[in-house]
C-alpha positions in Angstrom: -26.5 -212.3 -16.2 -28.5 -212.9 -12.8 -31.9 -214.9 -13.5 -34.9 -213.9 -11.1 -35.6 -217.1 -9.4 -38.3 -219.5 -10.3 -40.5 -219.6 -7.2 -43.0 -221.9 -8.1 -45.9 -222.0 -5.6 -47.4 -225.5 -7.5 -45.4 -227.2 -4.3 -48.1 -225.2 -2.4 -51.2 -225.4 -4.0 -53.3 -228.5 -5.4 -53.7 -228.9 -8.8 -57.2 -226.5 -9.5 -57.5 -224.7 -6.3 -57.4 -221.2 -7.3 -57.3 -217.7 -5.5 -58.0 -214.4 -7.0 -58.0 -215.7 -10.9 -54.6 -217.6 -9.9 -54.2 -221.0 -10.9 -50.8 -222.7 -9.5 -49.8 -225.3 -13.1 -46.5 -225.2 -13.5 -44.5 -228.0 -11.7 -42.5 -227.6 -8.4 -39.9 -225.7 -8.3 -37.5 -224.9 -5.5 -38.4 -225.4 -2.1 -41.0 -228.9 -2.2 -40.2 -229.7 1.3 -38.5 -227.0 3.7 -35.9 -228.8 5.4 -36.8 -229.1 9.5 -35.7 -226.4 11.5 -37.2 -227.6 14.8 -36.3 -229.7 17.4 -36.7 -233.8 16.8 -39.8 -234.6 18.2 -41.2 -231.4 17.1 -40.9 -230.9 13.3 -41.6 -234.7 12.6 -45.1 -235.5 11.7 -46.6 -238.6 12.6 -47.6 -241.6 10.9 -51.2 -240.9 9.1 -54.2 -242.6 9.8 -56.2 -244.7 7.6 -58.5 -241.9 7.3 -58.7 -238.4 7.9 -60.9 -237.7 11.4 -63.7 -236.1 11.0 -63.8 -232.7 12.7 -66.1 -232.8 15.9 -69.3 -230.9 15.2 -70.1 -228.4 18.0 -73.6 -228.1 19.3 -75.7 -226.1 17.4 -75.9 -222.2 17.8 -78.7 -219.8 16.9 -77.8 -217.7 14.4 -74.1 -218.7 13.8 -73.4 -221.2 10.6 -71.5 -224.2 11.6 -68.6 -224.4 9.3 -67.8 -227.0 6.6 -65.3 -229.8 7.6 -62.3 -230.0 6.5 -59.6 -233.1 5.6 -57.5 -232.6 9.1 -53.9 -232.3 7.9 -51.4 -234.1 10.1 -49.4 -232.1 12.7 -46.4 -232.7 14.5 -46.9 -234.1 18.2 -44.4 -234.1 20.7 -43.3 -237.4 20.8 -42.3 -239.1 24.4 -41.2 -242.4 23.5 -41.5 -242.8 19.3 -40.7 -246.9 20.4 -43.8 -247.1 22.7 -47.4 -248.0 21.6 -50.0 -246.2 23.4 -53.2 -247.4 25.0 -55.1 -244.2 24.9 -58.4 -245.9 25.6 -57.3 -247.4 28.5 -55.4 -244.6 29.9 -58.7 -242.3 29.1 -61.0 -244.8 31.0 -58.6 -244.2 34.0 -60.4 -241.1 35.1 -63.8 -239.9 34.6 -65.3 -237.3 31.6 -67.3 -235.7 30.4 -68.1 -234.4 27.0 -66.5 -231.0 26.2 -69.4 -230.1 23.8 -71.9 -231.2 26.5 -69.4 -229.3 29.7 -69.5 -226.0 27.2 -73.0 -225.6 27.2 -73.5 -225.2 31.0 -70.3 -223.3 30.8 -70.9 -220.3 28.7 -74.2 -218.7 27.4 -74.9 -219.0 23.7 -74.0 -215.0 23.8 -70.9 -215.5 25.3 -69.3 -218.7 22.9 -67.6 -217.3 19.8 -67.8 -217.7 16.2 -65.5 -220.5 13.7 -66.1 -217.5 11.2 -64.3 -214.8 12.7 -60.5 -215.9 14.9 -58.4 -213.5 16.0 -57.0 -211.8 19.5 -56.0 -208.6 17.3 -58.3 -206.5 16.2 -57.8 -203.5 13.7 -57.9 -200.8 17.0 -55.1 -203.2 18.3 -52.9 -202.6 14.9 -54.3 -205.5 13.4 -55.0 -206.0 9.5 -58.8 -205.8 8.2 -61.3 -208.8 9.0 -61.2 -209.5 4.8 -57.9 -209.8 4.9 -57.7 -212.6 2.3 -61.0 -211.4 0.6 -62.3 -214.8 -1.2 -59.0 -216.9 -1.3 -59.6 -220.2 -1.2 -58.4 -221.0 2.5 -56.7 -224.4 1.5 -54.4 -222.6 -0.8 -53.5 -219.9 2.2 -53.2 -222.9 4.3 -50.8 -224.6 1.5 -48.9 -221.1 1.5 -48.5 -220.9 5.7 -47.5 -225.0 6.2 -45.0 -224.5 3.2 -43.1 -221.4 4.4 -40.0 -222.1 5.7 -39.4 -219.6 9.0 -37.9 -217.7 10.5 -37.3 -215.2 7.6 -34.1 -212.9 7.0 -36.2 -210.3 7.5 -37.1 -208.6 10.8 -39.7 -206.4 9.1 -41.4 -208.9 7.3 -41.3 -210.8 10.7 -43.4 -208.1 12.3 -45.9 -207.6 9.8 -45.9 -211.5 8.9 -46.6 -212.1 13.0 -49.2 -208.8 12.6 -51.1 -210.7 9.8 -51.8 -214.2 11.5 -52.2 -212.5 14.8 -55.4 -210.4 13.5 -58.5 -211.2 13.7 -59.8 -212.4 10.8 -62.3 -213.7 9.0 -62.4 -217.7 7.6 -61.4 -218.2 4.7 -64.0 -220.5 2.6 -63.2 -224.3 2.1 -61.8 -224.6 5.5 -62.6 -225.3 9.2 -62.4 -222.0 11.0 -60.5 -224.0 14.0 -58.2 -225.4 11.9 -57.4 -222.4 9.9 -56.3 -221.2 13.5 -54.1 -224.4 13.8 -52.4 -223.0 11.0 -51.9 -219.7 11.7 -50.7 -220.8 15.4 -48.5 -223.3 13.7 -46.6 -221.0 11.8 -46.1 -218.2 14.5 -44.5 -221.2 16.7 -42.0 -222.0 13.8 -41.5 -218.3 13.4 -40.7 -218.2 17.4 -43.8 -216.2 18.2 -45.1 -218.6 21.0 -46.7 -215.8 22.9 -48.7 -214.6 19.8 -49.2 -218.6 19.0 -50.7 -219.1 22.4 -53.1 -216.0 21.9 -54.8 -217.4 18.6 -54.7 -220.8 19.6 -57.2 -219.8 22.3 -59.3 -217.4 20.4 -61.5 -220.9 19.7 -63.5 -222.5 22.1 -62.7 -225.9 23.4 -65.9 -227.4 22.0 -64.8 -226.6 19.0 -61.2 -228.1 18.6 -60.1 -229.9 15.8 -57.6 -233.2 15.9 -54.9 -229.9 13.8 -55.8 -227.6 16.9 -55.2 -229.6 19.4 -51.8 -231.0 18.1 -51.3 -227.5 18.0 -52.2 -226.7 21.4 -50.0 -228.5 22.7 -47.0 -227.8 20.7 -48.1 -223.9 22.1 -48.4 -224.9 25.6 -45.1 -226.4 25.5 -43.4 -223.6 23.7 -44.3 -221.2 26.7 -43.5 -223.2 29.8 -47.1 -224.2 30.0 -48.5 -227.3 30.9 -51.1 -226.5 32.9 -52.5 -224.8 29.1 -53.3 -228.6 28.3 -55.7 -229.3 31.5 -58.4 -227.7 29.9 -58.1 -229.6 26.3 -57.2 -232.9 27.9 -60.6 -234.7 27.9 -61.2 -233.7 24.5 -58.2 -234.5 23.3 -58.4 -237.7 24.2 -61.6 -238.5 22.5 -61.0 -236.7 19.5 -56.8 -236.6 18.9 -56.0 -239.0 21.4 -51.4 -239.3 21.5 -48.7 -240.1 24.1 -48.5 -236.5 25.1 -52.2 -236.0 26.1 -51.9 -239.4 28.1 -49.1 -237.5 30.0 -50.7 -234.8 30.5 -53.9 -236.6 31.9 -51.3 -237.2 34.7 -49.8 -233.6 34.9 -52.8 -232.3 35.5 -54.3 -233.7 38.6 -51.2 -233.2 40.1 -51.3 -229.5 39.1 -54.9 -229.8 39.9 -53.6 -231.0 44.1 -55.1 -234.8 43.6 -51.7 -236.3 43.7 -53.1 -239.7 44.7 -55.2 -239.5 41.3 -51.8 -238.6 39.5 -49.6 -241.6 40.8 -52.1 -244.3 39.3 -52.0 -242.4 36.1 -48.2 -242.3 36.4 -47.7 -245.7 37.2 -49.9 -246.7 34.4 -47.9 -244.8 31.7 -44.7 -246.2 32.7 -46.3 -250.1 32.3 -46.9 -249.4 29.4 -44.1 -247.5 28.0 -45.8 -244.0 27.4 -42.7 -242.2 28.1 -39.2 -243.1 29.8 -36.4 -241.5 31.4 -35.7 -237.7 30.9 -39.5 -237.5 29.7 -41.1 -239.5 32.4 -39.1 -237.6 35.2 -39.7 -233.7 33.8 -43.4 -235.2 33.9 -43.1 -236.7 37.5 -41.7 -233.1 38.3 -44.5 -231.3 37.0 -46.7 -233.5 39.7 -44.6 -232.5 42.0 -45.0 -228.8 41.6 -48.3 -229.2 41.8 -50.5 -228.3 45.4 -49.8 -231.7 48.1 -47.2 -232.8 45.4 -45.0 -233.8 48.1 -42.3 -234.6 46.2 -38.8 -233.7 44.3 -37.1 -235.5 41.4 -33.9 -234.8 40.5 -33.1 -234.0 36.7 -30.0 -234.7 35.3 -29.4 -234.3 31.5 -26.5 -237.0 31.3 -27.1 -239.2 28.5 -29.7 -236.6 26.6 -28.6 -235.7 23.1 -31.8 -233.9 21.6 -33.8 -230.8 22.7 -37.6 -231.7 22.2 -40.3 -229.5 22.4 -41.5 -231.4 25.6 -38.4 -231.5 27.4 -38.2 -228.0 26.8 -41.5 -226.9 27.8 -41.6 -229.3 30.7 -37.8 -227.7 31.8 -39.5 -224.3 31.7 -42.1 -224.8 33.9 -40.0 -226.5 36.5 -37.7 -223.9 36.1 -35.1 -226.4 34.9 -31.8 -225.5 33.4 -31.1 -227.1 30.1 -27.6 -227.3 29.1 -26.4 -224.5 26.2 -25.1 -227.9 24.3 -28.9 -229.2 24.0 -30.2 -226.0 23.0 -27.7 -226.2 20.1 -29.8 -229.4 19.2 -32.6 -227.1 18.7 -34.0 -225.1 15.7 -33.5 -220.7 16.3 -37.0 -220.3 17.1 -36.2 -221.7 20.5 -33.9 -219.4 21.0 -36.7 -216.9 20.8 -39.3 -218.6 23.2 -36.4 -218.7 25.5 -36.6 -214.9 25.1 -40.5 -214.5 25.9 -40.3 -217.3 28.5 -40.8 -215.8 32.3 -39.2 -218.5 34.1 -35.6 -218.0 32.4 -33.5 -215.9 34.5 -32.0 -212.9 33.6 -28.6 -213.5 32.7 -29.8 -216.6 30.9 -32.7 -214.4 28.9 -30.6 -211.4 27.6 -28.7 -213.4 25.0 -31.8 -214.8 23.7 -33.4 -211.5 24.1 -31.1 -209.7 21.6 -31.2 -212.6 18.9 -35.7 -212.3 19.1 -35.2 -208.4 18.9 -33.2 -208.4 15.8 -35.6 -211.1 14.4 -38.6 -209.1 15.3 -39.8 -211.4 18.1 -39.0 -208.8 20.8 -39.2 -204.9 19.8 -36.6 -202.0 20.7 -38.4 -200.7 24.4 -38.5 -204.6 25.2 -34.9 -205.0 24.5 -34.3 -201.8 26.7 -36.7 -202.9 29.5 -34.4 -206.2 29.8 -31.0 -204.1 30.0 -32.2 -201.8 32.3 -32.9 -204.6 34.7 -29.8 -206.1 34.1 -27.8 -202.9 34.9 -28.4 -204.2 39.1 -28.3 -207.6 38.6 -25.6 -209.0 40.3 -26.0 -212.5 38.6 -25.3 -211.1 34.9 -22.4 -211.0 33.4 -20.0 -208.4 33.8 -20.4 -207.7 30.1 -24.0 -207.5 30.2 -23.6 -205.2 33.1 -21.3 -202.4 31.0 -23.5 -203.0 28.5 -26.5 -201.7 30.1 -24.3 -198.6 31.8 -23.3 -197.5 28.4 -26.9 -197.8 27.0 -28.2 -195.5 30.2 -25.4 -192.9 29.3 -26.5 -192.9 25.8 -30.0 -192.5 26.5 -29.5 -189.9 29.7 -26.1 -188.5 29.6 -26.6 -184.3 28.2 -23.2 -184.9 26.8 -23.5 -185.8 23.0 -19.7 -187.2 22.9 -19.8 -188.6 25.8 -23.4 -190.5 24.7 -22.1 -191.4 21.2 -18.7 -192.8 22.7 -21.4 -195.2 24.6 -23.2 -196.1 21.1 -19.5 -196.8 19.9 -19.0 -199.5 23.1 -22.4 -200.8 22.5 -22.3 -201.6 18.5 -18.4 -203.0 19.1 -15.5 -202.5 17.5 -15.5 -200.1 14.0 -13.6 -201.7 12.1 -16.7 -204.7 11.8 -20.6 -203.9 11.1 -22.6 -204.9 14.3 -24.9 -206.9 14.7 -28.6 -205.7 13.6 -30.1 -206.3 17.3 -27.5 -204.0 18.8 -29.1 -201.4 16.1 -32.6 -202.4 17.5 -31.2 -201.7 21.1 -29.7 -198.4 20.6 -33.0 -197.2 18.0 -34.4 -194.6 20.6 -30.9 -193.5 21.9 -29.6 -193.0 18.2 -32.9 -190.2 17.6 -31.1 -188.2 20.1 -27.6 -187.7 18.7 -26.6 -185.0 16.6 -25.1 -185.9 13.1 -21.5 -187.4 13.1 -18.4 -186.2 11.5 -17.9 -189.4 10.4 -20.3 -191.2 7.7 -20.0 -194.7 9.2 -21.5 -193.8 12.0 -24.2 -191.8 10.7 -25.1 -194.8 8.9 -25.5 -196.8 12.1 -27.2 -194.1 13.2 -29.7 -193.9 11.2 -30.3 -197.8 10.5 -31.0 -197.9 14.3 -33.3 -195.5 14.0 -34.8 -197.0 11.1 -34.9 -200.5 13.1 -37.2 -199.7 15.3 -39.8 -197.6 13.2 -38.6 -194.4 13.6 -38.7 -193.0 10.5 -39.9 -189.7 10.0 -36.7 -189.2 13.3 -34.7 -190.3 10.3 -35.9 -188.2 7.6 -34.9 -184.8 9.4 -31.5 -186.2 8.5 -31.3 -185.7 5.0 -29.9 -182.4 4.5 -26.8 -183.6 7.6 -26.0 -187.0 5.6 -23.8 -187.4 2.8 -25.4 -188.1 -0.7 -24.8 -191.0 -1.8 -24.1 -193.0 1.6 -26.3 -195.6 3.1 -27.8 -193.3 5.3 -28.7 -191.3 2.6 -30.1 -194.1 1.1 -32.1 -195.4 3.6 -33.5 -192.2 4.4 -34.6 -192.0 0.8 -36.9 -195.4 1.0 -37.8 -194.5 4.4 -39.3 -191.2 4.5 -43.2 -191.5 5.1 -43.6 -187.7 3.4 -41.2 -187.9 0.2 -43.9 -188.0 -2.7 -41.1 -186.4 -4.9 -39.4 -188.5 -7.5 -35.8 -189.3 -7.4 -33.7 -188.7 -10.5 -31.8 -191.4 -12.4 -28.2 -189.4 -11.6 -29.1 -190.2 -7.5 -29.6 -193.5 -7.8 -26.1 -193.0 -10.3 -24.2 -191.8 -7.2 -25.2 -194.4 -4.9 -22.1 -196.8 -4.3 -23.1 -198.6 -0.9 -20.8 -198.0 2.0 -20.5 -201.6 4.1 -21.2 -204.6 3.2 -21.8 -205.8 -0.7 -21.9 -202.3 -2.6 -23.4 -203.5 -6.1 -26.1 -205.7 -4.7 -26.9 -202.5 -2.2 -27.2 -200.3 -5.7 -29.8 -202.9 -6.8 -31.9 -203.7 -3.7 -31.6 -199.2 -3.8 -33.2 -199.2 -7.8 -35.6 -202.5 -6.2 -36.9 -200.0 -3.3 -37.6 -197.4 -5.2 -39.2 -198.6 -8.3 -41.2 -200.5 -6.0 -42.3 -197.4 -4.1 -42.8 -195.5 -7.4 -40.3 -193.0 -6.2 -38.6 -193.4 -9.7 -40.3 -192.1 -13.2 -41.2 -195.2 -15.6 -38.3 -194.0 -18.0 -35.6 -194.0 -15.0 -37.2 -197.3 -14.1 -36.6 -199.0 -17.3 -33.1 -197.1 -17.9 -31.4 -198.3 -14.5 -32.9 -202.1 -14.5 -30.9 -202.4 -18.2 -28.1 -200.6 -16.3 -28.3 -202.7 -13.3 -29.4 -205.8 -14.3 -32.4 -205.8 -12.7 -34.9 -208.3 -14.3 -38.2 -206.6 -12.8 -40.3 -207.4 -16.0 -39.6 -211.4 -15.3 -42.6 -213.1 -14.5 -43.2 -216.7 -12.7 -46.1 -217.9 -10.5 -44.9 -216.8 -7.5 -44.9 -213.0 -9.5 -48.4 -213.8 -11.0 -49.9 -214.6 -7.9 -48.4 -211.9 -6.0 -49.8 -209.3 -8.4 -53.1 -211.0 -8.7 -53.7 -210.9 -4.7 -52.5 -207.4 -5.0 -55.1 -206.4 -7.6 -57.7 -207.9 -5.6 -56.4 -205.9 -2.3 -56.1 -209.0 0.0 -53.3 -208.0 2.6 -53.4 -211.4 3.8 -52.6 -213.1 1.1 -49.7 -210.6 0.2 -48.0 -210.9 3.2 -47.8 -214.7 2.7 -46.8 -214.3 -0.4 -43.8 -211.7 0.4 -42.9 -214.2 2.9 -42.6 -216.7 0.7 -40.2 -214.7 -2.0 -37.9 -214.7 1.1 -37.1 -217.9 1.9 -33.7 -217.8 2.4 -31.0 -217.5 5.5 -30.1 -214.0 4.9 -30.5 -210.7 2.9 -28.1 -211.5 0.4 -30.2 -214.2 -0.8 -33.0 -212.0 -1.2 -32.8 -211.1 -4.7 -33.5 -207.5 -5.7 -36.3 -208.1 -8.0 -38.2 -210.2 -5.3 -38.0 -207.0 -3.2 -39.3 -204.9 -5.9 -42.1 -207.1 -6.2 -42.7 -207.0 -2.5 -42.2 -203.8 -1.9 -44.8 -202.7 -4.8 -47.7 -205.3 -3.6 -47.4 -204.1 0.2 -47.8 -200.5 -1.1 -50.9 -202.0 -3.3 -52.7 -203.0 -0.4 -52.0 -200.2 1.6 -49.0 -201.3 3.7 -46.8 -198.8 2.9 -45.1 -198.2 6.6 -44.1 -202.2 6.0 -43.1 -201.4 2.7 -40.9 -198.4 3.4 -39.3 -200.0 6.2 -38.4 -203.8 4.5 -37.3 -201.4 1.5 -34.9 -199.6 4.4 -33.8 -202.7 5.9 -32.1 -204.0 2.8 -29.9 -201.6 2.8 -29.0 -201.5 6.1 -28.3 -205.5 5.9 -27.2 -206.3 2.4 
């Protein structure tokens, strides 16, 4: 008999901190320590302090509540040289500054700085979730639940509304500094590969009002996109307040990029007595300098003798437009292969491959994915694949012809006889909605699960009466459809086999979908979970809190929490009573497009 997994959120949350009625008691269980998925230098925290540092209290502002300090968790830095000690004193006193606190006052108006209570670039015009999202959870139990979960997730959908949550602007939860509550959120979104959406929180605070968390954080997000010129602005605060090899670096970086070269050579020099960074480190930095304005010079990177991607030899190798051999990037955790895909300065034929694997996570959506191919389809420095790749995706999207454009969908999506991969489905979504139904019920199936990839769902459901009952396109229109509020009858759910892939675990992630959307009555609930073997009664922590956040309509703390019931490599470790308990609590607090579309997705990869 299958047992529902014990996830045990105690590994999350201190003993006594409670949200929504929930207390986390039981012991850890499972997953106490995801296992590092990033690149060394990136994932490894460093050595604590004595003592927690304070958080830097802001000047005061009329009318706006300065928020309660919080312990400062440590962070991973980008480490240069883990052998050298650092002298950041010394290399501060090198050039002159100025308190950021003190520079913020004459820089911006008290009407113009921004709240600690509210963080957020997304609004809800902008798609975003509702300020309240997590309602009165205590933030240091949703900051337990984001450093805890292990990313990226099997999941593109719960990618895309796990990115929508921390993206949003929302309000602080209490018990925690509204700055590094962003840390956090930004935090997560890197590991998830979002370093655009990173970058975008990150600076939704003001520099006055940075943490020791946010500025490791910062950073880690400036590196992430190619960006170091992102760390000129945080570079005499971060000294003061989180002072590390990296910010020592980038004092230098940055009057080169600033054009006082003869101010960076001294600070250079400097590092390199005293063994702030060496070799590959030292030289991407002395290139940075060099791109600056009066740089004046070139350095020559060669990648002989490396054996680890970091996060700042990648960054650094972005933004000199460096190429970085495939062999180090196999070093690296998969959420670089997904800043790779957002980063400007890769070329073309180097982006696409990386741009396929972020669209099937999620990272990069369907018209993206498109937008790259169509440039590719006159680029002479792709590869002749890529090239008949993007021809056959232009018939299939503009050729009158319907054999001629499914015979193009056929090229794209590979040989028959083998599923394709789920980012081809994402790339072919918009072309799929135009083909008539096939004769043959494969391809309908990979018809519709394109459609369904990309959102486009009520597309799908004029489909029903032209699919067979019974296949996965059947199926997945039935979890799908935005307008079905009719109930589906135990003897469907009966004739449901599963076409590709593991048919019995696609009959119970079916029964999980539906149950979970209430599309089943209570007695064809309780007769097909005995049939199946579906322990949806089974309760943990993980099931208690779920439910309780549900009850109290926090969509924040739902979507954490149905991230966290899938913490494994691939749907078929999702097990179907997790996605019945997702899929109900999404539809609780009123994300039932997500909760339709995870619900779809299961089928389509199980």
């Amino acid at each position: 008999m299958r047992t529902f997994p014990k996830l045990s959120l105690a590994a999350l949350v201190a003993a006594g901190v409670t949200v929504g009625g929930f207390a986390a008691l039981a012991p850890a269980i499972g997953q106490d320590k995801p296992e590092s998925i990033l690149p060394p230098g990136f994932g490894d925290a460093p050595a604590p302090a004595p003592a927690p540092s304070p958080t830097p209290t802001p000047a005061p502002r009329t009318g706006t509540p300065i928020p309660p300090t919080a312990t400062v968790q440590p962070l991973p830095t980008p480490a240069v040289d883990p052998s050298a000690t650092p002298d950041p004193a010394a290399a501060a006193a090198a050039t002159p500054t100025v308190d950021p606190a003190v520079l913020a006052q004459y820089e911006m108006p008290a009407s113009a700085r921004r709240s600690l209570d509210t963080v957020g670039p997304v609004g809800t015009g902008q798609g975003g979730l509702d300020a309240d999202a997590f309602g009165t959870a205590d933030g240091r139990y949703v900051e337990r639940l984001m450093r805890h979960l292990s990313a990226p997730l099997p999941s593109r959908w719960m990618s895309i509304l796990l990115r929508r949550t921390l993206a949003s602007r929302l309000d602080t939860p209490r018990n925690v500094n509204g700055a590094d509550f962003a840390a956090e959120r930004g935090w997560l979104l890197l590991r998830m590969g979002e370093s655009v959406a990173a970058r975008a929180v990150v600076q939704g605070v003001d520099t006055d009002n940075y943490t020791p968390k946010l500025y490791q954080v910062a950073m880690n997000t400036a590196l992430a996109n190619g960006d170091p010129g992102g760390l000129c602005p945080l570079v005499t605060g971060a000294m003061r307040v989180a002072p590390a090899r990296g910010w020592t670096m980038a004092q230098a970086m940055c009057a080169g990029l600033s054009g006082y070269p003869a101010q960076a050579g001294p600070l250079l020099t400097t590092a390199r007595r005293r063994n702030v960074a060496s070799g590959i480190d030292l030289l991407l930095a002395q290139k940075v300098i060099g791109a600056g304005a009066q740089g004046r010079q070139a350095v020559t990177i060669e990648w002989d003798g490396v054996d680890q991607l970091t996060s700042w030899r990648f960054g650094l190798a972005m933004a000199t437009a460096v190429a970085v051999p495939d062999a180090l990037y196999a070093t690296a955790g998969p959420q670089v292969t997904y800043w790779r895909a957002l980063s400007p300065s890769m070329t073309l034929a180097d982006r696409i491959g990386a741009a396929e694997a972020a669209a099937g996570q999620g990272v990069l959506s369907s018209a993206a994915l498109v937008d790259l191919y169509s440039a590719a389809a006159d680029d002479d420095t792709v590869q002749s694949t890529t090239t008949a790749t993007a021809r056959d995706l232009q018939t299939a999207y503009a050729d009158r012809d319907s054999d001629a454009g499914m015979a193009a969908l056929r090229q794209i999506w590979g040989d028959g006889s083998a599923r394709p991969s789920y980012a081809r489905l994402v790339l072919t979504a918009r072309a799929a909605a135009r083909m008539p139904a096939a004769k043959d019920k494969a391809e309908n199936d990979r018809l519709v699960a394109s459609m369904l990839s990309a959102g486009l769902d009520r597309t799908a459901a004029r489909w029903r009466t032209r699919v067979d009952t019974g296949s996965d396109a059947w199926a997945m229109i039935l979890l799908g459809d935005p307008d079905a509020y009719g109930r589906v009858g135990y003897s469907d759910l009966a004739a449901y086999s599963g076409d590709e892939g593991d048919s019995a675990l696609k009959q119970r992630m079916l029964f999980a979908g539906l149950a979970g959307l209430g599309r089943l009555s209570p007695a064809d609930v309780e007769r097909a979970a005995q049939a199946l073997d579906v322990r949806i009664g089974a309760e943990n922590s993980w099931t208690r809190a779920l439910d309780s956040a549900a009850r109290a309509g926090q969509a924040g703390t739902v979507a954490l929490l149905a991230a966290t019931g899938m913490q494994t490599s691939s749907w078929k470790g999702v097990p179907p009573e997790a996605l019945y308990r997702i899929v109900g609590a999404l539809r609780a607090v009123g994300l039932d497009g997500e909760a339709r579309m995870i619900a779809a997705e299961a089928i389509a990869r199980a």
